[in-house]
Backbone as a chain_set.jsonl record, in Angstrom:
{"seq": "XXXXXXXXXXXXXXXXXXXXXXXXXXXXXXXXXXXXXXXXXXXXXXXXXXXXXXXXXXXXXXXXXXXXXXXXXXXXXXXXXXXXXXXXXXXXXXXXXXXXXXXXXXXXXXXXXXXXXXXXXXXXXXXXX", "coords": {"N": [[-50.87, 35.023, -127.845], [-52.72, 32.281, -126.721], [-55.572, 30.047, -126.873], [-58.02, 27.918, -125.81], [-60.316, 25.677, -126.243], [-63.016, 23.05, -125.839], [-65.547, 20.703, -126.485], [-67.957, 18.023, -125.931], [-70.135, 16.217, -126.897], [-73.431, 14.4, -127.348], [-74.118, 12.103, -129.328], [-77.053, 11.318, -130.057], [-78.453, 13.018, -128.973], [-77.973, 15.105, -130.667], [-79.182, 13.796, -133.018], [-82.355, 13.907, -131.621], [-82.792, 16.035, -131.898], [-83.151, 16.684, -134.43], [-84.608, 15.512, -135.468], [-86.979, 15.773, -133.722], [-87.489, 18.532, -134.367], [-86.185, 19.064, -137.031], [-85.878, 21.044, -139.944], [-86.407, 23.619, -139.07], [-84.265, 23.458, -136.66], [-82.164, 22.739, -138.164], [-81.966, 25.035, -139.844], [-81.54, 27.195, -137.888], [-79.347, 26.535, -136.2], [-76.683, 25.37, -137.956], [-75.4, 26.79, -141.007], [-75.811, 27.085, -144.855], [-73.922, 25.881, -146.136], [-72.762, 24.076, -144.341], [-74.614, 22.127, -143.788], [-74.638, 21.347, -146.148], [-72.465, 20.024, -146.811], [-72.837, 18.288, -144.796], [-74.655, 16.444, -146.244], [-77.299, 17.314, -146.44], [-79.739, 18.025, -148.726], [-82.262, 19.747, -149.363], [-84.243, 19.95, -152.076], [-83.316, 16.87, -152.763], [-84.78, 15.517, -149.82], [-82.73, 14.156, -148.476], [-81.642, 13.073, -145.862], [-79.437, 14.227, -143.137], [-76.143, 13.5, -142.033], [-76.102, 12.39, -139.074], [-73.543, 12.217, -137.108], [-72.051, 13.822, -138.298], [-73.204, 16.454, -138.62], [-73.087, 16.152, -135.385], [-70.36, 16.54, -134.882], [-69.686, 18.726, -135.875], [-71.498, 20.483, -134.173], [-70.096, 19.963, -131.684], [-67.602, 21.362, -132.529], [-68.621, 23.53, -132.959], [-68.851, 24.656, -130.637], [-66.598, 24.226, -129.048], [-65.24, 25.968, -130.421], [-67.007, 28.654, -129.729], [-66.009, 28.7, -127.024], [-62.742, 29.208, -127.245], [-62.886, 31.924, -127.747], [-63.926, 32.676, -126.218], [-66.069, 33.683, -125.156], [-68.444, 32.043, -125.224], [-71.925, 31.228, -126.014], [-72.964, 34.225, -125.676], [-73.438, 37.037, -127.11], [-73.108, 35.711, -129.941], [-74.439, 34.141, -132.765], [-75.153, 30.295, -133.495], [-74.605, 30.186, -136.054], [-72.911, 31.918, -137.008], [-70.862, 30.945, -136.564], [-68.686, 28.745, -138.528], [-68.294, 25.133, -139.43], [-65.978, 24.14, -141.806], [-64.728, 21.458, -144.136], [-61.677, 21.081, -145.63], [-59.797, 20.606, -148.795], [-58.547, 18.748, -148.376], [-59.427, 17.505, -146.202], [-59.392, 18.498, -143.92], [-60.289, 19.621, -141.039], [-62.018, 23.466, -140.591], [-62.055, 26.641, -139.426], [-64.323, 29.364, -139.88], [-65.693, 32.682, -139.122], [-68.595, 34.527, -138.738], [-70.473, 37.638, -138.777], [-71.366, 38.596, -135.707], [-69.507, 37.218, -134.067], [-67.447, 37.463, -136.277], [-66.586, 40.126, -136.443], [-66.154, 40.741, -133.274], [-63.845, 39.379, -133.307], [-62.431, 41.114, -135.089], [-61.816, 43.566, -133.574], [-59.543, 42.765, -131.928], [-57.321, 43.367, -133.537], [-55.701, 41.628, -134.587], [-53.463, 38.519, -136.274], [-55.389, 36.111, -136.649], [-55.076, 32.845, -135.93], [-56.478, 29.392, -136.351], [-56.561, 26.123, -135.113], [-58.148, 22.803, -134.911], [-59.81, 20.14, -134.314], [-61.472, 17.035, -134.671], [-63.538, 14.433, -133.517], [-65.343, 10.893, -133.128], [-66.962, 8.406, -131.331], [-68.499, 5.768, -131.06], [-71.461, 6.83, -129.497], [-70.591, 9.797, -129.388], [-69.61, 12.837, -129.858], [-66.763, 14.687, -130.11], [-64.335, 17.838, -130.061], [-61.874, 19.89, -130.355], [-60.384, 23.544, -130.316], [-58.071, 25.384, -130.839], [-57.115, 28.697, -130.183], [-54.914, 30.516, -132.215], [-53.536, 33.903, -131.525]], "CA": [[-51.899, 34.532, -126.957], [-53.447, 30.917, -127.211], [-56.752, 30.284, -126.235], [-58.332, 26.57, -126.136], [-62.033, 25.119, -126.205], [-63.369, 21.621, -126.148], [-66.615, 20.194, -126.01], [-67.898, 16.898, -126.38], [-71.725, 15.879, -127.569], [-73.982, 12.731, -126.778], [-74.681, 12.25, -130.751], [-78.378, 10.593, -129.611], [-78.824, 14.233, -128.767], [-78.568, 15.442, -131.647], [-80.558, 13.224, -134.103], [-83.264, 13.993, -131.273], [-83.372, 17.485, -132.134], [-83.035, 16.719, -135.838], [-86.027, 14.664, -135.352], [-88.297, 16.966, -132.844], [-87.14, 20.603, -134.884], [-86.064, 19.06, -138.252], [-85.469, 22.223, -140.837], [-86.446, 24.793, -137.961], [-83.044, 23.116, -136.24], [-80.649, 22.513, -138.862], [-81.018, 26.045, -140.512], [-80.761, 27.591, -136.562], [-77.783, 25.956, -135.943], [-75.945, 25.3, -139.332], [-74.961, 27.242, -142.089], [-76.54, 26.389, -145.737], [-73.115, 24.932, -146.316], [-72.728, 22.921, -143.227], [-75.788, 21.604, -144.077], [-74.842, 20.603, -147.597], [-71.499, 18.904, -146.229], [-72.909, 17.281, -143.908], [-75.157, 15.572, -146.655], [-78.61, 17.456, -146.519], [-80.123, 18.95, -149.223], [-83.674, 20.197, -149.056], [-84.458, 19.655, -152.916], [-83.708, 15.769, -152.563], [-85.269, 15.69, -149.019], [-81.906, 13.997, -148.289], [-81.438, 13.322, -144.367], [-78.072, 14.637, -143.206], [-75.325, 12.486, -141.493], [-75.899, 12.95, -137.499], [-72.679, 12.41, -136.931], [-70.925, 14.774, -138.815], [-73.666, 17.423, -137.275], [-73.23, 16.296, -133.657], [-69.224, 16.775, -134.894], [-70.078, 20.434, -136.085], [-72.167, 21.036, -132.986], [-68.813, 20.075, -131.011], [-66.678, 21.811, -132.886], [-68.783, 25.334, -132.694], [-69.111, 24.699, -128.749], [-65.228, 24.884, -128.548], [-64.654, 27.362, -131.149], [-66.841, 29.624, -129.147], [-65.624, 28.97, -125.747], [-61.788, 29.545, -127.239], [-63.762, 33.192, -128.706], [-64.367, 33.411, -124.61], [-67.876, 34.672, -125.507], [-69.666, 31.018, -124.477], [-72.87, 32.212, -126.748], [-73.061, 35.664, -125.476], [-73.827, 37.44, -128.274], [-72.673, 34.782, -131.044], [-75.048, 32.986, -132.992], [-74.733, 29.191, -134.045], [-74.36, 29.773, -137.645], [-71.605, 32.995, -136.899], [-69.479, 30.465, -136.621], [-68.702, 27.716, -139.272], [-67.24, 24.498, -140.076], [-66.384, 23.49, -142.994], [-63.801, 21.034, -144.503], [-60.448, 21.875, -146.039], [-59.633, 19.632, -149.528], [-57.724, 17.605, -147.168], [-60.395, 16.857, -145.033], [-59.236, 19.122, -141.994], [-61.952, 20.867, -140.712], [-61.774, 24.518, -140.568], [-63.337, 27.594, -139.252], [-64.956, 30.653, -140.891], [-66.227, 33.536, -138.422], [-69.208, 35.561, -139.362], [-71.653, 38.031, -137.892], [-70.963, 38.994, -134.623], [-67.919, 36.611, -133.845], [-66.383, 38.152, -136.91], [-66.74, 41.525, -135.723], [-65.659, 40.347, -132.245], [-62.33, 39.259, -133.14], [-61.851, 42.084, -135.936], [-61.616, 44.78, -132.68], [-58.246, 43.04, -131.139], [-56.814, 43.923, -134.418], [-54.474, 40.406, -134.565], [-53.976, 37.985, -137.119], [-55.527, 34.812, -135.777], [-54.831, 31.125, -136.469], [-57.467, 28.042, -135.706], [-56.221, 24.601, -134.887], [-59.063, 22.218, -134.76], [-59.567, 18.642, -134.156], [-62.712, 16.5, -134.492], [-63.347, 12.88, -133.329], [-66.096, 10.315, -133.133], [-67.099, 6.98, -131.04], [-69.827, 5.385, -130.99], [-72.386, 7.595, -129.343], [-69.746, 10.689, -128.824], [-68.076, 13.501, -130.899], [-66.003, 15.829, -129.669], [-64.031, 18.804, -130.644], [-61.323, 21.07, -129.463], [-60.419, 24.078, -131.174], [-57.018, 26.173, -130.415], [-57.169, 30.114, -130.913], [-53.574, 31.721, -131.717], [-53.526, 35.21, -131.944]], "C": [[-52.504, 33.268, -127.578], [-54.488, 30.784, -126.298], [-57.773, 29.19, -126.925], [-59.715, 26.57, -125.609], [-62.214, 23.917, -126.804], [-64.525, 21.306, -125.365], [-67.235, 18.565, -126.344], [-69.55, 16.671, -126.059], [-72.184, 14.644, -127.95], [-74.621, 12.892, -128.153], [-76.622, 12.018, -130.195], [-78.916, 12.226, -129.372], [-79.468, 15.016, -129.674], [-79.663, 14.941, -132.571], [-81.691, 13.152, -133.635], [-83.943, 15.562, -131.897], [-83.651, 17.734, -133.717], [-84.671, 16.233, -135.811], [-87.458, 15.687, -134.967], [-88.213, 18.308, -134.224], [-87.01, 19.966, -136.538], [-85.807, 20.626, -139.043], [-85.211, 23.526, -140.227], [-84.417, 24.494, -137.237], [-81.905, 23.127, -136.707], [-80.649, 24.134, -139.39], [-80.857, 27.53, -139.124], [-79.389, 27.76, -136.169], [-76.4, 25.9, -137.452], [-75.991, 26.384, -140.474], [-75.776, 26.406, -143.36], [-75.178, 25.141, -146.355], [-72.641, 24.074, -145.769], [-73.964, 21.984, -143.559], [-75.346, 20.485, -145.182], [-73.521, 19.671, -147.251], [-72.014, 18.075, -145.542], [-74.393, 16.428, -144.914], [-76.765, 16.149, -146.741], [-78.936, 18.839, -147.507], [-82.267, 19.072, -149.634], [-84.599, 19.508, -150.72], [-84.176, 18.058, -152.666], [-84.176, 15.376, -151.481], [-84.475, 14.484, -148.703], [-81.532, 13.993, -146.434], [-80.229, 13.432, -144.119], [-77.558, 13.968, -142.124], [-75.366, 13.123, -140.103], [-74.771, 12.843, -136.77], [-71.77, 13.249, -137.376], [-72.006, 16.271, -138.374], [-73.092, 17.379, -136.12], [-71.286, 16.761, -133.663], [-69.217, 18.256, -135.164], [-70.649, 20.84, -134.674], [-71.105, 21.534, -131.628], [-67.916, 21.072, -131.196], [-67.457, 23.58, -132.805], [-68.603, 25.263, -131.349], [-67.628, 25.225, -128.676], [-64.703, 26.363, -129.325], [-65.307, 28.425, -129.832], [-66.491, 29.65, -127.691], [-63.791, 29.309, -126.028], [-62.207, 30.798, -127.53], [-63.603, 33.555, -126.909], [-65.603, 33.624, -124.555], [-68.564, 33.617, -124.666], [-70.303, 31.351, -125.86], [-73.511, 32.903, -127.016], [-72.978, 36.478, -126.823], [-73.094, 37.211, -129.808], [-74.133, 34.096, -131.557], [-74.686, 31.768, -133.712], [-73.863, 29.114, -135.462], [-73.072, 31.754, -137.612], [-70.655, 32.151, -136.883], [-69.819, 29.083, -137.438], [-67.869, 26.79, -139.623], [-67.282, 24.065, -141.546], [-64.644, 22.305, -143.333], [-62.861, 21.088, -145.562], [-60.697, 20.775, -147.098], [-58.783, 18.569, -149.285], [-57.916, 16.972, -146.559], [-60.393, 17.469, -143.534], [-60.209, 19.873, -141.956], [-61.123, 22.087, -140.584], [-62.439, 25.416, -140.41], [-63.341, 28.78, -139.747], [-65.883, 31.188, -139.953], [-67.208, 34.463, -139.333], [-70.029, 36.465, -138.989], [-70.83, 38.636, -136.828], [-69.637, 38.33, -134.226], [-66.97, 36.833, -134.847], [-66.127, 39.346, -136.581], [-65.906, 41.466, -134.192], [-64.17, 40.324, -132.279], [-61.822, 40.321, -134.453], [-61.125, 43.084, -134.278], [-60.374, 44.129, -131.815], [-57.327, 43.056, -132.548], [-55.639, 43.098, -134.772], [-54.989, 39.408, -135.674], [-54.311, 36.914, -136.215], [-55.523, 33.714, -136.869], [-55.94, 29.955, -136.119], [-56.321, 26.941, -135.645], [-57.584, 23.865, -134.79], [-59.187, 20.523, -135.117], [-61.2, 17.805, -133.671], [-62.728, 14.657, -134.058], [-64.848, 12.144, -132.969], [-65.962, 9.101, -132.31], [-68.293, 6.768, -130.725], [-70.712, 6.236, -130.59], [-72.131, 9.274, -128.729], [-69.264, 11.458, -129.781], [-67.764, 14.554, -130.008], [-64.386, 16.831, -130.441], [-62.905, 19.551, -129.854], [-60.58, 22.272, -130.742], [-59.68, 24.727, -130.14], [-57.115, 27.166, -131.249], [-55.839, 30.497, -131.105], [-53.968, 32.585, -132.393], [-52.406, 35.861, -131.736]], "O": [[-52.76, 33.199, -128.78], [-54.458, 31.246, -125.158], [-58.26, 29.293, -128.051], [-60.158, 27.307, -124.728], [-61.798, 23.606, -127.92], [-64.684, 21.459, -124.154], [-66.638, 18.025, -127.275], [-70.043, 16.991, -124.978], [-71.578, 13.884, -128.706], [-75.556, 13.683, -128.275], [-77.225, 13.08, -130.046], [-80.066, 12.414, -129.768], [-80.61, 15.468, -129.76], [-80.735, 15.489, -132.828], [-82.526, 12.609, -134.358], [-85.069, 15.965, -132.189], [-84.225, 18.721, -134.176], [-85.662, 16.842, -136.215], [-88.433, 16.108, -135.589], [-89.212, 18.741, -134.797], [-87.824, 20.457, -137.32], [-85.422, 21.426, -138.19], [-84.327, 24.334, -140.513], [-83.529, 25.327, -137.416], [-80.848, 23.385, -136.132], [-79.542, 24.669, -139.43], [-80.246, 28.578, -139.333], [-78.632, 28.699, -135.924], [-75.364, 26.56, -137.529], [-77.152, 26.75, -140.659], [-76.312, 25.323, -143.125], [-75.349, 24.012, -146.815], [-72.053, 23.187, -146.387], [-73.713, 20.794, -143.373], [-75.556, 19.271, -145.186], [-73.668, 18.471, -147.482], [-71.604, 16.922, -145.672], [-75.177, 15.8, -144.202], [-77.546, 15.298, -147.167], [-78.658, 20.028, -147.345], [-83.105, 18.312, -150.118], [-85.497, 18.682, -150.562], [-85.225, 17.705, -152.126], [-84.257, 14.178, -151.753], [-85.201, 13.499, -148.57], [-81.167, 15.041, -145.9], [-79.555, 12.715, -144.86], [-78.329, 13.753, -141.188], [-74.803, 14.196, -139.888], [-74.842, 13.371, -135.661], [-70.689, 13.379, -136.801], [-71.413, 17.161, -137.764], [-72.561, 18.397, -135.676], [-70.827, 17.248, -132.63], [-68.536, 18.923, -134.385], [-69.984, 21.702, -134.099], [-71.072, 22.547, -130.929], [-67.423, 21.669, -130.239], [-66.801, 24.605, -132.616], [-67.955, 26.235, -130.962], [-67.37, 26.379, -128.333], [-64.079, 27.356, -128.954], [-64.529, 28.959, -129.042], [-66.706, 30.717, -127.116], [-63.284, 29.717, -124.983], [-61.049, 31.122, -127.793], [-63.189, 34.64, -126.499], [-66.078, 33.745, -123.426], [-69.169, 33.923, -123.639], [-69.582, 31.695, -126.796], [-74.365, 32.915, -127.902], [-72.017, 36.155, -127.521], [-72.672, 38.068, -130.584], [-74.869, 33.562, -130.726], [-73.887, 31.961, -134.629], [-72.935, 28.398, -135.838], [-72.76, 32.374, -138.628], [-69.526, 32.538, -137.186], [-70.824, 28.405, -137.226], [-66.78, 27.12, -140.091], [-68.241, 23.749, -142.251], [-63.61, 22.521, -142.699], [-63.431, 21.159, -146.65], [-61.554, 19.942, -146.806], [-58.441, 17.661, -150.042], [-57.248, 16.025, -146.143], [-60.992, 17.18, -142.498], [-60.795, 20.608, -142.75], [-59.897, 22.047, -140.484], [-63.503, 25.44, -141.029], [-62.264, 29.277, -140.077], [-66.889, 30.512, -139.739], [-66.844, 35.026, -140.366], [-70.928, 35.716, -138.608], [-69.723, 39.126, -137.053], [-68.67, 39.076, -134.076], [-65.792, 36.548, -134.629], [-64.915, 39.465, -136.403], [-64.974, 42.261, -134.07], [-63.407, 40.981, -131.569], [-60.63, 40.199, -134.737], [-59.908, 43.124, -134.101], [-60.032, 44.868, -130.892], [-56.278, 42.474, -132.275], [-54.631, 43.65, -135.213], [-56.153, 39.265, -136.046], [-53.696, 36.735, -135.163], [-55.805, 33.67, -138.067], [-55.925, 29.96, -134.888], [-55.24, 27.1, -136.211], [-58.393, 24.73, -134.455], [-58.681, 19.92, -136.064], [-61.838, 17.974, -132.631], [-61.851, 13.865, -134.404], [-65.628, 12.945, -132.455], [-64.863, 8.559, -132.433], [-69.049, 7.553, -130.153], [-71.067, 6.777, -131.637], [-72.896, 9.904, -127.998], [-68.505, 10.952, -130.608], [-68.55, 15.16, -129.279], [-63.592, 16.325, -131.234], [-63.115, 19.788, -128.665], [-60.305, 21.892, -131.88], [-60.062, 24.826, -128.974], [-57.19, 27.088, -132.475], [-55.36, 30.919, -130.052], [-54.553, 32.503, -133.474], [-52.304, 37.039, -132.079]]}, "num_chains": 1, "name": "protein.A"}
């Protein structure tokens, strides 16, 4: 079974919500290690790259619409990117969307693909199971 999701995110979006929510927002949404990839660490009060967020933001949107769920009982930070020593992004289920895909009892595969332009990132993320 293959099972595809792609979303695509008006960056300006994000660095609004970074802005309005600041710390409340990023540790909502992100992981402490998404966080620290993407350049923000709390001890140097370090502002974190809004593009490589609004590329995370993308990239959970499709993960969980290939999941099927939407974000029916997923939260943001259940699902994570992070980058491979290669640079490929890669995802890491936790929480409820790990649990989720434990119960069809299959190994599963990601594919995932991130991209940027000017005021745009987007994401698509292929499930095989």
């Amino acid at each position: 079974m293959i099972r595809l999701g792609t979303d695509i995110v008006y960056i300006p979006r994000i660095q609004a919500a970074v802005e309005r929510f600041g710390d409340r927002f990023l540790y909502r949404v992100y992981t402490p290690i998404e966080q620290h990839d993407c350049g923000y660490t709390i001890d140097s009060f370090s502002r974190p790259s809004i593009h490589q967020l609004a590329g995370r933001w993308a990239a959970k949107e499709a993960v969980a619409k290939a999941l099927t769920t939407g974000w029916r009982g997923v939260s943001y930070t259940d699902i994570e990117i992070q980058r491979q020593t290669s640079g490929a992004p890669t995802v890491y289920l936790h929480g409820r969307a790990a649990a989720l895909v434990a119960t069809w009892n299959k190994d599963l595969s990601w594919q995932l693909s991130l991209s940027h332009d000017r005021d745009y990132a987007i994401a698509t993320a292929i499930l095989i199971c």
